[in-house]
PyMOL Python script that loads the backbone (N, CA, C, O; Angstrom):
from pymol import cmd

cmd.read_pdbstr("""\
ATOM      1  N   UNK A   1      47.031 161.513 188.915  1.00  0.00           N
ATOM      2  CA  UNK A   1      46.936 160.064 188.888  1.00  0.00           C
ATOM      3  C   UNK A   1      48.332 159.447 188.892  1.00  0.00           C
ATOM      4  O   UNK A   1      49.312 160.007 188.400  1.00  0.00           O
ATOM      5  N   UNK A   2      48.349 158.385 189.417  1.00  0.00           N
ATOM      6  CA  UNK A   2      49.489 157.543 189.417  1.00  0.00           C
ATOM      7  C   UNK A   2      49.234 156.072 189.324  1.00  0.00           C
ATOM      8  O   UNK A   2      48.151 155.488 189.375  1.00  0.00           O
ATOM      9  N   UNK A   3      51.003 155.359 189.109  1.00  0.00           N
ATOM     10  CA  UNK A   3      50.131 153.718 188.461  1.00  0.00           C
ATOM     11  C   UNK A   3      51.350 153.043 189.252  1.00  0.00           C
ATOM     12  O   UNK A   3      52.349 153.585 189.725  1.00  0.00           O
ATOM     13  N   UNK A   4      51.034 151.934 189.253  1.00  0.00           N
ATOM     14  CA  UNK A   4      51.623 150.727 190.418  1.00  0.00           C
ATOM     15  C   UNK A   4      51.596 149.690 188.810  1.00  0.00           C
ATOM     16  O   UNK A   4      50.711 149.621 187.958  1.00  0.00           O
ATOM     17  N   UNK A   5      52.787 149.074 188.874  1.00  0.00           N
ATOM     18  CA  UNK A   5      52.911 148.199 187.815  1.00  0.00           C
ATOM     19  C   UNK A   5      53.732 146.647 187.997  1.00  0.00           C
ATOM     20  O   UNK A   5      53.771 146.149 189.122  1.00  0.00           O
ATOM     21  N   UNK A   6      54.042 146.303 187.428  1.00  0.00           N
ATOM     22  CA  UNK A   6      54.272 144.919 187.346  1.00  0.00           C
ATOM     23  C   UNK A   6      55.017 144.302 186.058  1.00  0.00           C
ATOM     24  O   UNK A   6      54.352 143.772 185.168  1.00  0.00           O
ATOM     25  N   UNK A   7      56.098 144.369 186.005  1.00  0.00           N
ATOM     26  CA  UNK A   7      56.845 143.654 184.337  1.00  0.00           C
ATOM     27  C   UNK A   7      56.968 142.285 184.810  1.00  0.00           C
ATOM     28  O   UNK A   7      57.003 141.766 185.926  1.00  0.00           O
ATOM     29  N   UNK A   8      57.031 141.800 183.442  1.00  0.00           N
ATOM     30  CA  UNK A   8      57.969 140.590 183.533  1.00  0.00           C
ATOM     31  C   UNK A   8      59.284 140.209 182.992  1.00  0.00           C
ATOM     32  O   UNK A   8      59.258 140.016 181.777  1.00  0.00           O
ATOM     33  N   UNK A   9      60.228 140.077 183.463  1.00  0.00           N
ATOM     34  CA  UNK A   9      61.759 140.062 182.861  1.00  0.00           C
ATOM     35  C   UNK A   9      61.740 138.809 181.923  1.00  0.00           C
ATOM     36  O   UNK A   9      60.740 138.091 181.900  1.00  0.00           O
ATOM     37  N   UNK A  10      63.096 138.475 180.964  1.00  0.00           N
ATOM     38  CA  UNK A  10      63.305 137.335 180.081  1.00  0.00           C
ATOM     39  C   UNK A  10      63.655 136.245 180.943  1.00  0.00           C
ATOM     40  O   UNK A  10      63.679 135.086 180.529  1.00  0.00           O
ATOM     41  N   UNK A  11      63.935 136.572 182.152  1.00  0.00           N
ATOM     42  CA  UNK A  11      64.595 135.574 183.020  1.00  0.00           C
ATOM     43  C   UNK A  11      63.546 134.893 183.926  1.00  0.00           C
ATOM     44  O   UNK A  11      63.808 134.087 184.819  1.00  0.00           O
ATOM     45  N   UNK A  12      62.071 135.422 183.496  1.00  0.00           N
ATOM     46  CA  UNK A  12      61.299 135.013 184.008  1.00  0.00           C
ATOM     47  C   UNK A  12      60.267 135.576 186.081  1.00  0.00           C
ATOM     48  O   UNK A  12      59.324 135.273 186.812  1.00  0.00           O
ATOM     49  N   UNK A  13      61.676 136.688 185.929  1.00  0.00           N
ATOM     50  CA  UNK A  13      61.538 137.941 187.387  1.00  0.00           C
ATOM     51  C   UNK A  13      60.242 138.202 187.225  1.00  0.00           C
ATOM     52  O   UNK A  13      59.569 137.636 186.364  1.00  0.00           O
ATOM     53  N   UNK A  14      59.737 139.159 188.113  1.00  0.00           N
ATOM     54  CA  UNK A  14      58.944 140.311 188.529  1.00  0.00           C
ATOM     55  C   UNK A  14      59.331 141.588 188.888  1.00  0.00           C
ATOM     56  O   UNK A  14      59.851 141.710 189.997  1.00  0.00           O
ATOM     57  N   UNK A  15      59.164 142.761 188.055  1.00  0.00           N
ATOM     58  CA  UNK A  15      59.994 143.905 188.695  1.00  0.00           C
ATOM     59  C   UNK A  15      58.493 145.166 189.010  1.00  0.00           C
ATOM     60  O   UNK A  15      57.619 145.683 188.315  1.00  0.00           O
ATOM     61  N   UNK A  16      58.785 145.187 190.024  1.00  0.00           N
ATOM     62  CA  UNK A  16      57.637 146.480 190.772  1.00  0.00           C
ATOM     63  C   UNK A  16      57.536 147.898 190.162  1.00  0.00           C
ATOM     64  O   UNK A  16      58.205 147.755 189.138  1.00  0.00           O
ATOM     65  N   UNK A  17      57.205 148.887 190.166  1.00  0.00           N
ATOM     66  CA  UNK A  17      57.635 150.105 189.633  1.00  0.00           C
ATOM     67  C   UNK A  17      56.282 150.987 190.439  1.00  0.00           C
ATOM     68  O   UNK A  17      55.265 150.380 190.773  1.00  0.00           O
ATOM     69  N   UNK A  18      56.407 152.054 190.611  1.00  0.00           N
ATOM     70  CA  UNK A  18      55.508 153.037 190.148  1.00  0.00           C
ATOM     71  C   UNK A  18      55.304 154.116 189.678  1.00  0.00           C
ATOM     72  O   UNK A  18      56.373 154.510 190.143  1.00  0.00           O
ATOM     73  N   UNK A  19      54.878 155.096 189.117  1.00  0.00           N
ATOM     74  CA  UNK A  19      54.960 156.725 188.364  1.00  0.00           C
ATOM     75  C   UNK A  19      54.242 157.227 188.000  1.00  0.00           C
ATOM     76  O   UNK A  19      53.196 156.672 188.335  1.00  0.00           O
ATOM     77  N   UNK A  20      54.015 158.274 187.287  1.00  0.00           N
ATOM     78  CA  UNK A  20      52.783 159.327 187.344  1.00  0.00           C
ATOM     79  C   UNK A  20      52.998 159.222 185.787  1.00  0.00           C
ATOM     80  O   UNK A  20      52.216 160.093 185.405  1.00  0.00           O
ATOM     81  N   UNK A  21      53.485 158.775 184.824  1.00  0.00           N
ATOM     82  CA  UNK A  21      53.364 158.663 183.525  1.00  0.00           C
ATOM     83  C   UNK A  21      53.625 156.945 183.208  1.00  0.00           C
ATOM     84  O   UNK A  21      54.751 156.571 183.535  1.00  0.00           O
ATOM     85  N   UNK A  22      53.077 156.298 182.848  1.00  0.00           N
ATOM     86  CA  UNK A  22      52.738 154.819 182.398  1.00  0.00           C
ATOM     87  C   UNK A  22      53.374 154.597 181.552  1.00  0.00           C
ATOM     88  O   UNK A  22      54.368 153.871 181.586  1.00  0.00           O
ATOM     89  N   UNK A  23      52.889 155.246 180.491  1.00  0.00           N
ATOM     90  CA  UNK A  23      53.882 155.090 178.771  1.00  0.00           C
ATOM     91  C   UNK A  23      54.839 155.666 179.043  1.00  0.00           C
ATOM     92  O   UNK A  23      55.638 154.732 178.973  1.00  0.00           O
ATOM     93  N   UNK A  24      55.290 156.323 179.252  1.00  0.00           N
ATOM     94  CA  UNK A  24      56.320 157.029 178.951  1.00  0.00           C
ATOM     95  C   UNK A  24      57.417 156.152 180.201  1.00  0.00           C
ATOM     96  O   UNK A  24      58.526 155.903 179.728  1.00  0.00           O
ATOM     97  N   UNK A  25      57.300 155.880 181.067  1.00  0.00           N
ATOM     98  CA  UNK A  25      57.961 154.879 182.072  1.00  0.00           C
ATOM     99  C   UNK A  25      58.461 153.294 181.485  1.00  0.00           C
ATOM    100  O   UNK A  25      59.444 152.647 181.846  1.00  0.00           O
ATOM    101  N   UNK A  26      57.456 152.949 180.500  1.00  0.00           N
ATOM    102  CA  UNK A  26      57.272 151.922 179.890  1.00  0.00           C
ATOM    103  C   UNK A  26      57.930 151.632 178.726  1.00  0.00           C
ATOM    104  O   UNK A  26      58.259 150.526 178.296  1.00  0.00           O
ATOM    105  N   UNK A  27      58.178 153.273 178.009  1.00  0.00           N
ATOM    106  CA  UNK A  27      59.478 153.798 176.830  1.00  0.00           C
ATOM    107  C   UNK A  27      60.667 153.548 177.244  1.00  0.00           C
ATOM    108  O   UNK A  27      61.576 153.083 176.556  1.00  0.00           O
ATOM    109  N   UNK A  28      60.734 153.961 178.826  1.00  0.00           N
ATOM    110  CA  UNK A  28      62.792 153.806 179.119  1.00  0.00           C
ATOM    111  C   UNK A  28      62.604 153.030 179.664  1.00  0.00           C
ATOM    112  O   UNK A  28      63.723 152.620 179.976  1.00  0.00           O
ATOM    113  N   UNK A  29      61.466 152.030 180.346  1.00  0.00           N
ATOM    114  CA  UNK A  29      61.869 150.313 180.310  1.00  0.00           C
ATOM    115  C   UNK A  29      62.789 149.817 179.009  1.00  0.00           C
ATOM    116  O   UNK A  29      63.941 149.387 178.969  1.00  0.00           O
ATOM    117  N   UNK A  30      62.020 150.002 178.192  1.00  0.00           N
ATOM    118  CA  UNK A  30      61.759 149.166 176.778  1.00  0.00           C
ATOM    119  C   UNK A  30      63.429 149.650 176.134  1.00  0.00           C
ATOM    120  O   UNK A  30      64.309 148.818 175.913  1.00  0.00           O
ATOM    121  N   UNK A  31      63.584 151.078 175.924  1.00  0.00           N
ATOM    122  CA  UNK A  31      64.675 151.588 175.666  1.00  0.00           C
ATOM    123  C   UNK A  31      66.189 151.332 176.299  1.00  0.00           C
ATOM    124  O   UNK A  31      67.236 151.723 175.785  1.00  0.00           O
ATOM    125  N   UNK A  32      66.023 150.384 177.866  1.00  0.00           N
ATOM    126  CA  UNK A  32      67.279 150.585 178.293  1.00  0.00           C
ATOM    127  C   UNK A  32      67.763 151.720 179.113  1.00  0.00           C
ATOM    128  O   UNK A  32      68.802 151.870 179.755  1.00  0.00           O
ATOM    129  N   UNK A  33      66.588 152.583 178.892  1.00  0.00           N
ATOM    130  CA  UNK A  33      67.061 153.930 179.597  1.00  0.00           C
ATOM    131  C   UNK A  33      67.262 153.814 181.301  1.00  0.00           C
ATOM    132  O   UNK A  33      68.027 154.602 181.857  1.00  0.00           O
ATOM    133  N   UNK A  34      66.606 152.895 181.995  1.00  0.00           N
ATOM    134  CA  UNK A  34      66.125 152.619 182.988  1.00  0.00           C
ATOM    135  C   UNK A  34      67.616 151.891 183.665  1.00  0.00           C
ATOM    136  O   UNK A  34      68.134 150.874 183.202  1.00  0.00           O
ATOM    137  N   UNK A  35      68.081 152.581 184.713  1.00  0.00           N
ATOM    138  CA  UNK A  35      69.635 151.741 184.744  1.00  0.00           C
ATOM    139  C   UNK A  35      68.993 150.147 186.102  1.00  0.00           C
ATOM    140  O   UNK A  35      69.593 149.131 186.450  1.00  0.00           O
ATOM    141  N   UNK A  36      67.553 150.692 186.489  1.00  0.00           N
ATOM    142  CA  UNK A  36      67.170 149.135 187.434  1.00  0.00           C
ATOM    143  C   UNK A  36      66.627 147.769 186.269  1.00  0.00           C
ATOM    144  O   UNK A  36      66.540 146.558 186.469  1.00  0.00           O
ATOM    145  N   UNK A  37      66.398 148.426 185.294  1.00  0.00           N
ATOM    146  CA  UNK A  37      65.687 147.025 184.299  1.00  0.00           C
ATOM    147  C   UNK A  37      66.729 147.391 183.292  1.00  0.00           C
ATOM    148  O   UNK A  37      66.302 146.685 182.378  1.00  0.00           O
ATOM    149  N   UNK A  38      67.616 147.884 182.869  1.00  0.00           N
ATOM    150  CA  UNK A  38      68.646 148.047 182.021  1.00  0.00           C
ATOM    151  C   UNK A  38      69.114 146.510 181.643  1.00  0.00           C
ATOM    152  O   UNK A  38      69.168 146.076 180.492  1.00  0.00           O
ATOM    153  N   UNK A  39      69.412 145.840 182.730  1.00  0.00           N
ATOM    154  CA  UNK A  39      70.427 144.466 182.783  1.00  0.00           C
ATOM    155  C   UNK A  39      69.132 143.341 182.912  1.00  0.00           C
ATOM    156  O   UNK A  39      69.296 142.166 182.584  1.00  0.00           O
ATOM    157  N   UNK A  40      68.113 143.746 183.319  1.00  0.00           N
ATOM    158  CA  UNK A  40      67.033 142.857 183.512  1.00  0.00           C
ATOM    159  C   UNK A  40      66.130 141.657 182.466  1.00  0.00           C
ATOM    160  O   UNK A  40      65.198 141.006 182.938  1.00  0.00           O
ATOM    161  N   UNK A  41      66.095 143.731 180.979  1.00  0.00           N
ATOM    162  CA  UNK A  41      65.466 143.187 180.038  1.00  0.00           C
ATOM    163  C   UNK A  41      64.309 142.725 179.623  1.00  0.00           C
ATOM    164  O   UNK A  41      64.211 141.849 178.763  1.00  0.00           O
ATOM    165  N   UNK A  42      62.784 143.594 180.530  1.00  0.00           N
ATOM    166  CA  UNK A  42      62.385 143.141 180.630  1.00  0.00           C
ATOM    167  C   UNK A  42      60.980 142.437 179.128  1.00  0.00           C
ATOM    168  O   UNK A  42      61.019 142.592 177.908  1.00  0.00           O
ATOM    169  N   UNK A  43      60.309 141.961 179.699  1.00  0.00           N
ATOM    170  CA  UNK A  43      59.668 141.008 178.418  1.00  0.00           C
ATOM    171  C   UNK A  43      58.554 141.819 178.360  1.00  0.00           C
ATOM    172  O   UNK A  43      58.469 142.622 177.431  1.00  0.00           O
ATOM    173  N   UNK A  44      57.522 141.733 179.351  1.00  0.00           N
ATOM    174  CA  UNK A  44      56.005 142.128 179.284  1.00  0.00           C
ATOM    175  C   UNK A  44      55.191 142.988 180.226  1.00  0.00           C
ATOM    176  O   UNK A  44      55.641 143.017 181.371  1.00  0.00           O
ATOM    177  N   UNK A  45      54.326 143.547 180.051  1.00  0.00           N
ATOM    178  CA  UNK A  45      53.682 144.125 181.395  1.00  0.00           C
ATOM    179  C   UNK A  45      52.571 143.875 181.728  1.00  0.00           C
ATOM    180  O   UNK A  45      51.557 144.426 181.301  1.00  0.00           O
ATOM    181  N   UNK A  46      52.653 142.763 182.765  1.00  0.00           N
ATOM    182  CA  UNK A  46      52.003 142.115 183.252  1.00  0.00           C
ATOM    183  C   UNK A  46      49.922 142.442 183.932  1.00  0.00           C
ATOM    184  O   UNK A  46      48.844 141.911 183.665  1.00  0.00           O
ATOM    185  N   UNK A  47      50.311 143.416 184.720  1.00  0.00           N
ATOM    186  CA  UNK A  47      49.696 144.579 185.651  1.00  0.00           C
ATOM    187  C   UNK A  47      49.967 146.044 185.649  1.00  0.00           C
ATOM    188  O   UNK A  47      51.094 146.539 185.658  1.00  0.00           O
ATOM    189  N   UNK A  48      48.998 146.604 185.638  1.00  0.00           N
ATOM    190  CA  UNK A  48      48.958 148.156 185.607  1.00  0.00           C
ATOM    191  C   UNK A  48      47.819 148.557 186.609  1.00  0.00           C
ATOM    192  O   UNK A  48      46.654 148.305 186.300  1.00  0.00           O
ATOM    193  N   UNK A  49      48.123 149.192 187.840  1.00  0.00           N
ATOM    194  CA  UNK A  49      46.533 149.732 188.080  1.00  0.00           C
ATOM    195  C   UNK A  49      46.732 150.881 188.951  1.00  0.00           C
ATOM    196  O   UNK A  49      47.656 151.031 189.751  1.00  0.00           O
ATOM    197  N   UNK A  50      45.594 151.821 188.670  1.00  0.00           N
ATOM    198  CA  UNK A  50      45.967 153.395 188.816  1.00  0.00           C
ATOM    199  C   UNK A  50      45.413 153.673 190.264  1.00  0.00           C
ATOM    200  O   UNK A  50      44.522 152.999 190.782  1.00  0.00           O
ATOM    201  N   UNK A  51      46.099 154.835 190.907  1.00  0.00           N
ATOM    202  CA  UNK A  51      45.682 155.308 192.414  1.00  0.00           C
ATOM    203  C   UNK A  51      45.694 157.097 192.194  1.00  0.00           C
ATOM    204  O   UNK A  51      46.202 157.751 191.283  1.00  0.00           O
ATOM    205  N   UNK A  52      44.989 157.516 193.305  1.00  0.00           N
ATOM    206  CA  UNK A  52      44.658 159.284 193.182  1.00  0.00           C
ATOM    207  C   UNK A  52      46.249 159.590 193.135  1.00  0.00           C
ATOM    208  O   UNK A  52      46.589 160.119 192.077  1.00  0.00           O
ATOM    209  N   UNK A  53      47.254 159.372 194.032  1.00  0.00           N
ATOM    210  CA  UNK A  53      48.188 159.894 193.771  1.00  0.00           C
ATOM    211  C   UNK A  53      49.407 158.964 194.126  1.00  0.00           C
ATOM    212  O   UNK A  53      49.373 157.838 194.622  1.00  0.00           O
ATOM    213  N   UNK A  54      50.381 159.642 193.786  1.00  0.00           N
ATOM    214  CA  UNK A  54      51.585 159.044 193.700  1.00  0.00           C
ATOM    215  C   UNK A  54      51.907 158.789 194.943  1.00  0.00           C
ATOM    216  O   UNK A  54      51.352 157.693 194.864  1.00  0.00           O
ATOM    217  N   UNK A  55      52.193 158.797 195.732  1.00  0.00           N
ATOM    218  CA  UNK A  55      51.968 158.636 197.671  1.00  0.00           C
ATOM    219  C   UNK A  55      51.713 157.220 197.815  1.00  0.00           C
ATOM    220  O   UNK A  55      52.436 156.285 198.157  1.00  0.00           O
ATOM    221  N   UNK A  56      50.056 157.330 197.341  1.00  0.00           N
ATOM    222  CA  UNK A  56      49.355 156.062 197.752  1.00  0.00           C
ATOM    223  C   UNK A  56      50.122 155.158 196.605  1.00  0.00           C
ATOM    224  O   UNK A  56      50.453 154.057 197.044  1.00  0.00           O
ATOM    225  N   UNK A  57      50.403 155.347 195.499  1.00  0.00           N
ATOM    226  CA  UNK A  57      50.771 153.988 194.478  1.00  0.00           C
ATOM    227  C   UNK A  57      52.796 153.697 194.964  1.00  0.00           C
ATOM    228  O   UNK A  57      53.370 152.713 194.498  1.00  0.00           O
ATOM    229  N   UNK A  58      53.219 154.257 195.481  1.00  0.00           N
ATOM    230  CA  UNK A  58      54.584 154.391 196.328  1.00  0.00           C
ATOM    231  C   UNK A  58      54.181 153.446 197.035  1.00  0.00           C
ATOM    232  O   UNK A  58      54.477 152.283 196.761  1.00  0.00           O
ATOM    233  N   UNK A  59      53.255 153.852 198.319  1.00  0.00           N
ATOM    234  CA  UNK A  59      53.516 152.717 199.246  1.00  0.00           C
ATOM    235  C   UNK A  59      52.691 151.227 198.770  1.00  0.00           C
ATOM    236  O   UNK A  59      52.997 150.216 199.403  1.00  0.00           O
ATOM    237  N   UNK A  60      51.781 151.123 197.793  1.00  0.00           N
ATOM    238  CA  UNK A  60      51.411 149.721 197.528  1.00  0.00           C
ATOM    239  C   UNK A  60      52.982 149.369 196.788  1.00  0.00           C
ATOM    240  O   UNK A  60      53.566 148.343 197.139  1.00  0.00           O
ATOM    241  N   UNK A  61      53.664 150.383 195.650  1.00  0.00           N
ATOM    242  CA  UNK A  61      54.448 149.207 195.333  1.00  0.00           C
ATOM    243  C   UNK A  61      56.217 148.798 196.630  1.00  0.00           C
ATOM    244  O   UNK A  61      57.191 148.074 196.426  1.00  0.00           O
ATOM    245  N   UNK A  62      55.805 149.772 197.949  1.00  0.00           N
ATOM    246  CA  UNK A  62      56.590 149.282 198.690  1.00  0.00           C
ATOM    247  C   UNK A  62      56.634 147.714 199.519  1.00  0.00           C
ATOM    248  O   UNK A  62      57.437 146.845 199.858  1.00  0.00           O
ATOM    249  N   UNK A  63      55.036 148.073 199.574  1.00  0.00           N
ATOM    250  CA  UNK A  63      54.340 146.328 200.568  1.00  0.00           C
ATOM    251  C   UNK A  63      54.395 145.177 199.359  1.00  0.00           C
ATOM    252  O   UNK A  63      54.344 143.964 199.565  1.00  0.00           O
ATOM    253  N   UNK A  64      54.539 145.972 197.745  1.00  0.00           N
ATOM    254  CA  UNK A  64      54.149 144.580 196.822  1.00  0.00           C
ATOM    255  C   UNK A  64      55.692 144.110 197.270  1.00  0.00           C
ATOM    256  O   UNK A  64      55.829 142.998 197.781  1.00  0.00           O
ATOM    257  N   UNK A  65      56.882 145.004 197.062  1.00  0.00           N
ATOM    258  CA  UNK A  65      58.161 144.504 196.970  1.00  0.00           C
ATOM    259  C   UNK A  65      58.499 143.757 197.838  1.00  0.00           C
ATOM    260  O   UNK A  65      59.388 142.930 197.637  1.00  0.00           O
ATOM    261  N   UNK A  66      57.753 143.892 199.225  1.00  0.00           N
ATOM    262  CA  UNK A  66      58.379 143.190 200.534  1.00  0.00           C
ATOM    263  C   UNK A  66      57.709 141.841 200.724  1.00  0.00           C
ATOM    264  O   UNK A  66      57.939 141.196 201.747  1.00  0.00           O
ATOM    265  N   UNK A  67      56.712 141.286 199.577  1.00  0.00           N
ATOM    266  CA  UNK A  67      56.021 140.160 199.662  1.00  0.00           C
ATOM    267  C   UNK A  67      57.488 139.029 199.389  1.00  0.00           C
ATOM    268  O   UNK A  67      58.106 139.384 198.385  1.00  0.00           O
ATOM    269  N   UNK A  68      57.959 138.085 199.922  1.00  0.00           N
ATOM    270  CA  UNK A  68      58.808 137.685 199.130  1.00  0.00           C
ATOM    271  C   UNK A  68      58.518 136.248 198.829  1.00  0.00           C
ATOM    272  O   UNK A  68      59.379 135.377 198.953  1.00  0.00           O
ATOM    273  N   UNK A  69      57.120 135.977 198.374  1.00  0.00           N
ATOM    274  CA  UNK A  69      57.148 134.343 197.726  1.00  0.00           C
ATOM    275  C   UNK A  69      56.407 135.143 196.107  1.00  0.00           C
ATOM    276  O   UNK A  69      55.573 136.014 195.859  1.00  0.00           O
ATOM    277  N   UNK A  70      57.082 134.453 195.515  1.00  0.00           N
ATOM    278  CA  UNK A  70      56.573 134.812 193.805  1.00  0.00           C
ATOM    279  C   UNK A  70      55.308 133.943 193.695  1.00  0.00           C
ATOM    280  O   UNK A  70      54.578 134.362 192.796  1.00  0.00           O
ATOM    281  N   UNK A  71      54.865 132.961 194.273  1.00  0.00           N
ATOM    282  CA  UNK A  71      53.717 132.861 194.085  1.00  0.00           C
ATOM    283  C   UNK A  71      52.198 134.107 194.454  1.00  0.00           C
ATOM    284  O   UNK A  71      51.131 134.237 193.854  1.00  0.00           O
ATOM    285  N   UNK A  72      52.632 134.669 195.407  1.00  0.00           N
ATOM    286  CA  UNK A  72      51.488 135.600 195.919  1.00  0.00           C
ATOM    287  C   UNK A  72      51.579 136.888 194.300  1.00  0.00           C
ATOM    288  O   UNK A  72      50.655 137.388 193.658  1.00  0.00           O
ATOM    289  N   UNK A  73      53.044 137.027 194.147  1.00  0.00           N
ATOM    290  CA  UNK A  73      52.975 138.246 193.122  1.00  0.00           C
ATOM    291  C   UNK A  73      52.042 137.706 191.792  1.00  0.00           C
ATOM    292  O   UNK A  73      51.309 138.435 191.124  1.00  0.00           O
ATOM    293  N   UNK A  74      52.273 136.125 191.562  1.00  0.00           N
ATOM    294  CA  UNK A  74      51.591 135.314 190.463  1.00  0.00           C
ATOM    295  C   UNK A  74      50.034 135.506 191.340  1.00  0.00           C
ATOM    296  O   UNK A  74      49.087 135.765 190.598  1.00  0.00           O
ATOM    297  N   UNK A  75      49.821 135.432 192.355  1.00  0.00           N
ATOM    298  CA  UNK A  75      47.813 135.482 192.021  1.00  0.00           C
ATOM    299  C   UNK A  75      47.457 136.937 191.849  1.00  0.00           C
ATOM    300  O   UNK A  75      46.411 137.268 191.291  1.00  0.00           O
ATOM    301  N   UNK A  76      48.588 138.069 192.471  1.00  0.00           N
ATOM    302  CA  UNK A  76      47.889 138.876 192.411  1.00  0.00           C
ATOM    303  C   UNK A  76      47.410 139.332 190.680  1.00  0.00           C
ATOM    304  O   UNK A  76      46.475 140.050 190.328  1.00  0.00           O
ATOM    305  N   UNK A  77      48.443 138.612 189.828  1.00  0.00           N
ATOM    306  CA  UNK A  77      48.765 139.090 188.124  1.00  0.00           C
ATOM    307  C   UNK A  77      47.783 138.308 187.642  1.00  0.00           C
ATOM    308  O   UNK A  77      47.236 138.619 186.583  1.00  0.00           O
ATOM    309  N   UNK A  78      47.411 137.181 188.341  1.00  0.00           N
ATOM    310  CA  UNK A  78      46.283 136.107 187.999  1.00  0.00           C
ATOM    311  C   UNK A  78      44.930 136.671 188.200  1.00  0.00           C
ATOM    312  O   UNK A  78      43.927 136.216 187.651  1.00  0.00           O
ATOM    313  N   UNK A  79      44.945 137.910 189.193  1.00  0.00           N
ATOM    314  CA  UNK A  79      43.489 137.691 189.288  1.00  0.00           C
ATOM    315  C   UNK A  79      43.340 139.166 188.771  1.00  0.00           C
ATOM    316  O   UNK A  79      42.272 139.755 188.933  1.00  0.00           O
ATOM    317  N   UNK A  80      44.185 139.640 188.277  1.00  0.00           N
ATOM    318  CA  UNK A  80      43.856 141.139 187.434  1.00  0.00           C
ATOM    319  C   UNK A  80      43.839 142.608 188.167  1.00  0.00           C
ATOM    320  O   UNK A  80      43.497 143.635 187.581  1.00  0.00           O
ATOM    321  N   UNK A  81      44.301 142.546 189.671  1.00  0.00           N
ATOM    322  CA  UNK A  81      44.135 143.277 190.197  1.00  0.00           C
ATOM    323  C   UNK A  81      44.734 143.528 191.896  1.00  0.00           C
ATOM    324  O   UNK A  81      44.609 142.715 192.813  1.00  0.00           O
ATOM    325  N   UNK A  82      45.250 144.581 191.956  1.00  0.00           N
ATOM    326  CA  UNK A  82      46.424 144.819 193.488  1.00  0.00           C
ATOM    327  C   UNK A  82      45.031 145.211 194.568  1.00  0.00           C
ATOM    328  O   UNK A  82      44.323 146.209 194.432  1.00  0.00           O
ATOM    329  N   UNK A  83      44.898 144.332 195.458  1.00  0.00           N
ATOM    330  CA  UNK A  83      44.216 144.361 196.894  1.00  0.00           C
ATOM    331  C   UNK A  83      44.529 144.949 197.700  1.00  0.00           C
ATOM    332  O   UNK A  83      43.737 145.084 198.633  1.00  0.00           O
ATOM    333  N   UNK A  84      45.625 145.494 197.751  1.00  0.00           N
ATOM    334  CA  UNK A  84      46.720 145.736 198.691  1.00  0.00           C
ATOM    335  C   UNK A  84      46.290 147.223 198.762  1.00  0.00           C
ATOM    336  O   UNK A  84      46.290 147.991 197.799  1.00  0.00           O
ATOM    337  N   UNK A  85      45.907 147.541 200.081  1.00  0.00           N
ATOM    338  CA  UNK A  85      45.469 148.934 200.169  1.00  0.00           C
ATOM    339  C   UNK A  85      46.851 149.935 200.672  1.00  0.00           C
ATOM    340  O   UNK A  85      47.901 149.483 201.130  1.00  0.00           O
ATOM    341  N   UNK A  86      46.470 151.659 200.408  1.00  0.00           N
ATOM    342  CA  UNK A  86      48.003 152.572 200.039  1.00  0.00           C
ATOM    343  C   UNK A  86      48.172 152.440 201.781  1.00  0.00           C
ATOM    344  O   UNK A  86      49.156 152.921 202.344  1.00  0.00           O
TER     345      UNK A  86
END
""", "prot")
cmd.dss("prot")
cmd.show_as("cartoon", "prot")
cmd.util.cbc("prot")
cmd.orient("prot")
């Protein structure tokens, strides 16, 4: 299993992610360990939603990243769930 995710930074961002461990991804968010959200900081996690494998949750969070109006990333967090097929 793998997960496609969604933070929210203090600055009010969106940062994409995906990985085959959730919590533990979510530890070196939180920790700083992470040198892409290191400076970011982020606040909350917004969205989480799981795919058979890491492949398929790669390329949804490649097409989420290339969306570039923050409103579309806000309905997708609004409506609880990524449409966006792998």
């Amino acid at each position: 299993m793998a997960w496609v995710y969604i933070l929210k930074t203090k600055s009010g961002k969106f940062y994409i992610g995906s990985t085959i461990n959730l919590e533990q991804r979510l530890k070196h968010h939180k920790g700083g360990n992470t040198p892409s959200t290191y400076r970011l900081k982020f606040d909350s996690l917004l969205l989480s939603q799981k795919y058979d494998t890491l492949k398929d949750a790669r390329s949804v969070e490649s097409k989420l990243k290339k969306l570039k109006r923050k409103d579309y990333l806000q309905k997708i967090v609004e409506d609880g769930f990524i449409k966006i097929k792998p």
